[in-house]
C-alpha positions in Angstrom: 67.1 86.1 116.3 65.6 84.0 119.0 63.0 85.9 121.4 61.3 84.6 124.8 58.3 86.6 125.8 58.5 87.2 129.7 55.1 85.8 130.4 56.5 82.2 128.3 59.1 82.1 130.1 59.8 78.7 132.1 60.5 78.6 135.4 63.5 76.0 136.8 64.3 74.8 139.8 67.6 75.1 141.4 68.6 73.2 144.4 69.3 75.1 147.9 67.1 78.4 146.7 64.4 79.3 149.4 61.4 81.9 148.6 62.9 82.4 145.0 61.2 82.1 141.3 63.9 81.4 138.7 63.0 81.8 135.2 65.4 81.1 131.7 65.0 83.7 129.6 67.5 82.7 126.9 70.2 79.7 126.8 69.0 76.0 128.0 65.7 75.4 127.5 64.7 78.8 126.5 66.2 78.7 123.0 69.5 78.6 121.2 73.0 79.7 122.4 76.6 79.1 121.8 78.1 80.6 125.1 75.6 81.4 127.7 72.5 81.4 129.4 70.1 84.2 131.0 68.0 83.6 133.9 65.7 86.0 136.2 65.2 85.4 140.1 62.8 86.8 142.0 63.5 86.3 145.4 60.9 87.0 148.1 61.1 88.6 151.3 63.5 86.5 153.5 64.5 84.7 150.8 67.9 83.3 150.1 70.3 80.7 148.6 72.8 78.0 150.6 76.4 79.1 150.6 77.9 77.2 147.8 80.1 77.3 144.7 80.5 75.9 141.4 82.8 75.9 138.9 80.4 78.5 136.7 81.2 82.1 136.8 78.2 83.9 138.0 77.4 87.3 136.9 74.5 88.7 139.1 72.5 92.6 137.8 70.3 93.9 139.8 67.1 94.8 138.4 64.9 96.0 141.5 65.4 96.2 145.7 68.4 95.2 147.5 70.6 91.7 147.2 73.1 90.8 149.8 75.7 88.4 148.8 77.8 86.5 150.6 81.0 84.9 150.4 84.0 83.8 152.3 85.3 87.5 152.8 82.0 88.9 153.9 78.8 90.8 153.0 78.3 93.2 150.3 74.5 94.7 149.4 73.9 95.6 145.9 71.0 97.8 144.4 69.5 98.5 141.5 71.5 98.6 138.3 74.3 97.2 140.5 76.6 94.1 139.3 79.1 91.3 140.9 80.9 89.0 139.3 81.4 85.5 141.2 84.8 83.7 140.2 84.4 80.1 139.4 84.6 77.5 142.6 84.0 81.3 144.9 81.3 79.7 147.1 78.4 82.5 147.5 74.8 82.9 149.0 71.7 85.5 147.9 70.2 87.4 150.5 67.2 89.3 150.5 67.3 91.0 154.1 64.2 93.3 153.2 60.4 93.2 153.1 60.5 93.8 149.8 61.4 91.8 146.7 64.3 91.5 144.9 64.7 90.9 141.0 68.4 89.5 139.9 69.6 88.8 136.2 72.5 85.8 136.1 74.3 85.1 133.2 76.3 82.1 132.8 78.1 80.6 130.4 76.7 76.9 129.1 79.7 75.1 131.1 83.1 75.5 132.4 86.3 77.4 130.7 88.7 74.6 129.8 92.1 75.7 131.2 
């Protein structure tokens, strides 16, 4: 069993995301694992991520407030206990439209399915 305290937890950096602290809570550089990693965002009033994709499926829970996302096909807000899936290469951006904050889990896997 590998465990990472919260208040250990190292933050990272990812480019294009505005008013946001990201955390790895396992995976990376967090600890051991096989498949996939585990991160927390906090993302601040107003703040928000450029509309992009990768070639990493996204899984996005939300923990606390509300989280627009965006894609190609529109807007969609999720609340808490709320989940999304974002397909590999779907281009997406964060929202957080409120004045309050918003706390997201993502899970990822390490890298990209081979087809």
């Amino acid at each position: 069993m590998h465990v990472t305290r919260f208040d250990q937890a190292q933050a990272y950096f990812p480019p294009e995301h505005h008013d946001m602290r990201c955390l790895r809570l396992q995976g990376r550089e967090a600890g051991p694992s096989d498949t996939l990693w585990l991160g927390m965002s906090q993302i601040l009033p107003g703040g928000h991520t450029s509309l992009d994709a990768s070639p990493i499926e996204k899984i996005y829970f939300v923990v606390e407030g509300e989280l627009t996302i965006e894609t190609p096909d529109g807007e969609t807000t999720l609340t808490p206990f709320d989940s999304c899936r974002i397909a590999p290469n779907e281009a997406r951006a964060l929202k957080n439209k409120t004045n309050k904050p918003v706390i997201v889990l993502l899970s990822m896997p390490l890298a990209a399915a081979s087809k």
